[in-house]
Structures are given as C-alpha cells and as structure tokens.
C-alpha positions as CSV (number, residue, x, y, z in Angstrom):
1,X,-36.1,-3.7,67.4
2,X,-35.2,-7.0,65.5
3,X,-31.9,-7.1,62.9
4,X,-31.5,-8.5,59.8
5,X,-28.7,-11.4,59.9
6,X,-26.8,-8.8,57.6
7,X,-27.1,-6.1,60.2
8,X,-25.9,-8.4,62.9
9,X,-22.8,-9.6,61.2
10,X,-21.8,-6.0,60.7
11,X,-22.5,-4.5,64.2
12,X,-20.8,-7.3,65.5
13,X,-18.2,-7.0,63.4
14,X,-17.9,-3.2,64.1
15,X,-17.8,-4.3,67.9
16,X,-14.9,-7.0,67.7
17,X,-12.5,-4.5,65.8
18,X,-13.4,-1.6,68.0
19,X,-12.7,-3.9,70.9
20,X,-9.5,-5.0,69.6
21,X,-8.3,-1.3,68.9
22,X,-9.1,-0.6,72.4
23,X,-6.9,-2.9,74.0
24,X,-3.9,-1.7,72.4
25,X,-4.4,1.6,73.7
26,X,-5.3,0.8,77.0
27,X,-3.4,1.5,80.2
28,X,-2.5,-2.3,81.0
29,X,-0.2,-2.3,77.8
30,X,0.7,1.2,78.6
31,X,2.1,0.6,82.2
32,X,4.4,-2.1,80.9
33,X,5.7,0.1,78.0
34,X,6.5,2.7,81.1
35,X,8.6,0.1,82.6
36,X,10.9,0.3,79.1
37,X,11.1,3.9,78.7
38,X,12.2,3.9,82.5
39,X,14.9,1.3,81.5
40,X,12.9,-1.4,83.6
41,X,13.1,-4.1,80.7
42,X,13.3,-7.0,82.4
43,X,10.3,-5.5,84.7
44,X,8.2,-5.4,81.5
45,X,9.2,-9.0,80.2
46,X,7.5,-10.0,83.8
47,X,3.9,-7.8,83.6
48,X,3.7,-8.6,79.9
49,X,4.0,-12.2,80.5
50,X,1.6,-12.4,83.6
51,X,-0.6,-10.5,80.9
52,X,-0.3,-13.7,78.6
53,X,-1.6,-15.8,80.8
54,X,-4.6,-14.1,82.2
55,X,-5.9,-12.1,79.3
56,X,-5.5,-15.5,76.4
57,X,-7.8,-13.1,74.0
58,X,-5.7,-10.0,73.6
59,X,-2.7,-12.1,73.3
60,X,-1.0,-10.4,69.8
61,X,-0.8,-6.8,71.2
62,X,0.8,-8.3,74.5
63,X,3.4,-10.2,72.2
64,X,3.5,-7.0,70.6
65,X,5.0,-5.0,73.2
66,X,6.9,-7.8,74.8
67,X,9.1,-7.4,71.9
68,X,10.0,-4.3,72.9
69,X,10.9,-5.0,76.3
70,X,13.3,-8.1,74.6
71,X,15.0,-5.2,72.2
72,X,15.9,-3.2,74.7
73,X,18.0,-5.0,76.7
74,X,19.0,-6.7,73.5
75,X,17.6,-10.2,73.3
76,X,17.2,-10.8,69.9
77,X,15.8,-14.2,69.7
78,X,13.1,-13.7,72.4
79,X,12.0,-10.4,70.7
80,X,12.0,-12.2,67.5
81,X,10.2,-15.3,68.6
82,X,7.5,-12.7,70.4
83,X,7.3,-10.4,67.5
84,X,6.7,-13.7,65.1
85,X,3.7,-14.7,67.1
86,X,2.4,-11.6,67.5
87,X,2.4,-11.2,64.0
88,X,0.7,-14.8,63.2
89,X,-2.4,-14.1,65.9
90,X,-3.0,-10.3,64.0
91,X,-3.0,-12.0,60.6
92,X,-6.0,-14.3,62.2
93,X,-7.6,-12.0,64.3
94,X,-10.9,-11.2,63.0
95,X,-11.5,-8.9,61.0
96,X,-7.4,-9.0,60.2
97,X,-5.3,-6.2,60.9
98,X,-3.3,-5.5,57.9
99,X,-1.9,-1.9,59.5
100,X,-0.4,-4.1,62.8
101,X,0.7,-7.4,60.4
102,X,2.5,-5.1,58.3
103,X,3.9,-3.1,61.4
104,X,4.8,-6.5,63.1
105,X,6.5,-7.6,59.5
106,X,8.5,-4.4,59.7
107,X,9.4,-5.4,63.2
108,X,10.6,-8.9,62.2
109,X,12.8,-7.5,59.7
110,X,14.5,-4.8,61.9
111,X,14.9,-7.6,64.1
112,X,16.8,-9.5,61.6
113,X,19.0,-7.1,61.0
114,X,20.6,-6.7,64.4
C-alpha cells in the first residue's frame, strides 16, 4: 500500500493529536491529580516534577496540572509561572490546541486575580 505525501501528512497528523489527547487523560497525570483531591499538594508538586524530567515531550499537560497542585496550597507565583509555560508549549504544540491555550489563558487570569 504506498501514500500520497498528502495522505501521509494527514495520518500523521491525525496520530500526533490523538497522541497528545491521550496523555492528558492518562493515569500518570491522573495519579498526581489524586494526590490533590486527597489534600497531598505538596506530594503532587514532587510526581509532577519527576514527570518533567523524564517525559520532556508531554511537558504542557504536566505544567498543566502542576498548577493545580501550586493553587491548592496557595502558591501563586509557582502556579502562575507553571500555568504560563504550560500555556506557551500548547500554543506550539503541533497541531495547536486552541481548547487547552484558551483553558490555560483562563487559568492565568484566575490566577491573577488571587
């Protein structure tokens, strides 16, 4: 079966975004957003950042969540700083993820508020 270069760019495409929709479902971000809802924040700050530094491609969604675990125990300026890069890597993230850069936006600005 052979592809036209057209066909190619939009299976892999299809892939990369499907990949990338998966991971922020997955049970690794899960478990860490457990450790929050059992009032474990500072738990979570530790299994999200030993994420960051062994899974480099599915950075945004871990900065992501890390935000969370900074809100919770009310540390503005890390959740801010995490939510700002999160933010940054879905706007370049290809294909883009408008839904999650406007999400993260939304984020920033509650942030901001506090």
């Amino acid at each position: 079966m052979s592809t036209t270069d057209e066909s190619e760019a939009i299976t892999n495409e299809y892939l990369t975004s499907t990949r990338n929709m998966a991971l922020q479902s997955t049970t690794i971000l899960t478990f860490g957003e457990l450790l929050i809802y059992i009032d474990e924040p500072h738990k979570a700050q530790k299994y999200f950042e030993s994420l960051l530094i062994h899974n480099k491609e599915f950075n945004a969604p871990i900065y992501h969540m890390l935000d969370l675990a900074y809100v919770v125990p009310q540390d503005f300026s890390k959740a801010l700083d995490s939510m700002m890069l999160a933010r940054e890597l879905f706007m370049f993230t290809i294909p883009s993820n408008f839904q999650l850069v406007a999400y993260s936006t939304s984020s920033i600005a509650r942030i901001l508020y506090h």
